[in-house]
C-alpha positions as CSV (number, residue, x, y, z in Angstrom):
1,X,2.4,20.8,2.0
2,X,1.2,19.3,-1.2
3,X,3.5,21.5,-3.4
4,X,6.1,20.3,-1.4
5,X,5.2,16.5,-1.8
6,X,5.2,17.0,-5.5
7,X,8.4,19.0,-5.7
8,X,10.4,16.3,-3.5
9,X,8.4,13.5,-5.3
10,X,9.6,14.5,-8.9
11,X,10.0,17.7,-9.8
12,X,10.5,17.4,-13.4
13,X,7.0,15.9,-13.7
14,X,5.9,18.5,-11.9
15,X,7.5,21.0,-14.5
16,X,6.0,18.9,-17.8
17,X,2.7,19.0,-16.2
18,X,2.6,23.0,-15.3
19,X,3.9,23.7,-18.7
20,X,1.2,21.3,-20.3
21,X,-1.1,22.3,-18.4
22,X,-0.7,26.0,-17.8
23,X,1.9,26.6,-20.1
24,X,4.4,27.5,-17.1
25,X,7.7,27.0,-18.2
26,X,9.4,28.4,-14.9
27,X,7.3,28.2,-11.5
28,X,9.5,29.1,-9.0
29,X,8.9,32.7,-10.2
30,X,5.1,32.9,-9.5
31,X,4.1,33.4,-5.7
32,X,3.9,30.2,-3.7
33,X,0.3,30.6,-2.5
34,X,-0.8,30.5,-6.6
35,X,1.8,27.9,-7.6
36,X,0.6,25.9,-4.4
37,X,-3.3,26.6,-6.3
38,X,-2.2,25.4,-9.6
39,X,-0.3,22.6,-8.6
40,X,-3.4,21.0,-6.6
41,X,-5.7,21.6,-9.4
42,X,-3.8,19.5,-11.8
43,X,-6.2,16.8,-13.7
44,X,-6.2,13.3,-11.4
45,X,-4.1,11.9,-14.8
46,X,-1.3,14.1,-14.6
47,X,1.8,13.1,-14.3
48,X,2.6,13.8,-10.8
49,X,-0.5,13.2,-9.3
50,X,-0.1,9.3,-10.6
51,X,3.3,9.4,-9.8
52,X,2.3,10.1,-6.0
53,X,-0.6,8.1,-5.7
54,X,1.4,5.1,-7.2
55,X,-1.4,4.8,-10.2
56,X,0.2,3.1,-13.2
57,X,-2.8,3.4,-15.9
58,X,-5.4,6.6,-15.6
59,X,-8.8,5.3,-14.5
60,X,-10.2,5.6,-17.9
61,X,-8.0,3.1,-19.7
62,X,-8.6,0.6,-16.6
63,X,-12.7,1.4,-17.6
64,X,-11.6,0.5,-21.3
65,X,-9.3,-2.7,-20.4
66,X,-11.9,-3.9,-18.6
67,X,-14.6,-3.7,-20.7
68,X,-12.7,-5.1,-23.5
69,X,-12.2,-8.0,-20.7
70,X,-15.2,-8.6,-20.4
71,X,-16.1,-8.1,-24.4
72,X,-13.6,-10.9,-25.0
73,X,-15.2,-13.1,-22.4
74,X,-18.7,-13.2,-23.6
75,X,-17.1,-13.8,-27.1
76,X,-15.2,-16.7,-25.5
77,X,-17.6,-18.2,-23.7
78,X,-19.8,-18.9,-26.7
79,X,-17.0,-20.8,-28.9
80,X,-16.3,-24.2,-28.6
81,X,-13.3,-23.8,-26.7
82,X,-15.3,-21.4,-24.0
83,X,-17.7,-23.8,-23.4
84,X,-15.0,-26.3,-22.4
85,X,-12.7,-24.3,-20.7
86,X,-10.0,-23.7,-23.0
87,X,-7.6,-20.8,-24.5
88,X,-9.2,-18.2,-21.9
89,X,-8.6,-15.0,-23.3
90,X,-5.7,-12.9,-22.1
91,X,-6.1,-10.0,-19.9
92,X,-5.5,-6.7,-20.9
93,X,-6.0,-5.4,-17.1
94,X,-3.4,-7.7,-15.8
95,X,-0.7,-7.5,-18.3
96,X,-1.4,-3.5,-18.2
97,X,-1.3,-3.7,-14.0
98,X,1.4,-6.0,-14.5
99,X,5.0,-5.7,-12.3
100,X,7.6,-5.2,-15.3
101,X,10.6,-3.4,-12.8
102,X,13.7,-5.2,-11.7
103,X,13.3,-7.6,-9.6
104,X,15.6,-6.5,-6.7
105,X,17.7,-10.0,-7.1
106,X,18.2,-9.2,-10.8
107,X,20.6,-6.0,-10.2
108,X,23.5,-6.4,-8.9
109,X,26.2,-3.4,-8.1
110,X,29.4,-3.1,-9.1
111,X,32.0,-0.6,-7.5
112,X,34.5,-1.1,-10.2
113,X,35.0,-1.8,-13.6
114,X,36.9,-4.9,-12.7
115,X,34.3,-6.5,-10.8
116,X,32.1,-5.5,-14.2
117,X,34.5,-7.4,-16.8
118,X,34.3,-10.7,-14.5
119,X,30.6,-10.4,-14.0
120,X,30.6,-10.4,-17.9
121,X,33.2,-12.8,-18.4
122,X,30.7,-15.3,-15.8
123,X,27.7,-14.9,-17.9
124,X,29.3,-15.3,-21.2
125,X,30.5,-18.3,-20.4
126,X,27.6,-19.5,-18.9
127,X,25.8,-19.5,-21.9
């Protein structure tokens, strides 16, 4: 069932990580019960085990962003500006955990080239 998840989930990160991993460049010609072995021992940080668990930083750079948080905190809070309340520090957690897709309302489809050109035509003259 998991080699099955992974395969419908993305199959070509599936592919990278067997090849990186355990230098498989074509697994559908090893047995399925071995392929089903390998494929659950991947590392936690492989490609399609982040990919499934919808992980978008490994657990170690969320331990370094976060102590550098903190770091930059205790810096902070000794300067002037700590000790009243200004020019916080940014975050590297939230910029790294940060949303940075599409927003669905910013695509919009097109079935023809037509309906392209006078989507283009509306923006440029917007501006």
């Amino acid at each position: 069932m998991a080699l099955a998840s992974m395969i419908v989930t993305d199959e070509s990160a599936l592919i990278c990580d067997l090849a990186e991993t355990y230098h498989i460049l074509d697994y559908r010609a090893l047995p399925v019960k071995l392929l089903a072995t390998l494929c659950v021992g991947l590392r936690e940080d492989s490609r399609i085990k982040m990919k499934m668990s919808g992980a978008k930083i490994t657990s170690e750079i969320a331990l370094l962003a976060g102590a550098v948080d903190r770091l930059s905190m205790l810096v902070w809070a000794k300067t002037k500006d700590g000790q009243r309340g200004r020019n916080m520090p940014a975050s590297i957690m939230s910029a790294l955990l940060a949303d940075k897709t599409p927003k669905d309302t910013d695509i919009k489809p097109m079935n023809s080239a037509e309906e392209f050109e006078a989507e283009r035509r509306r923006i440029l003259e917007g501006l």
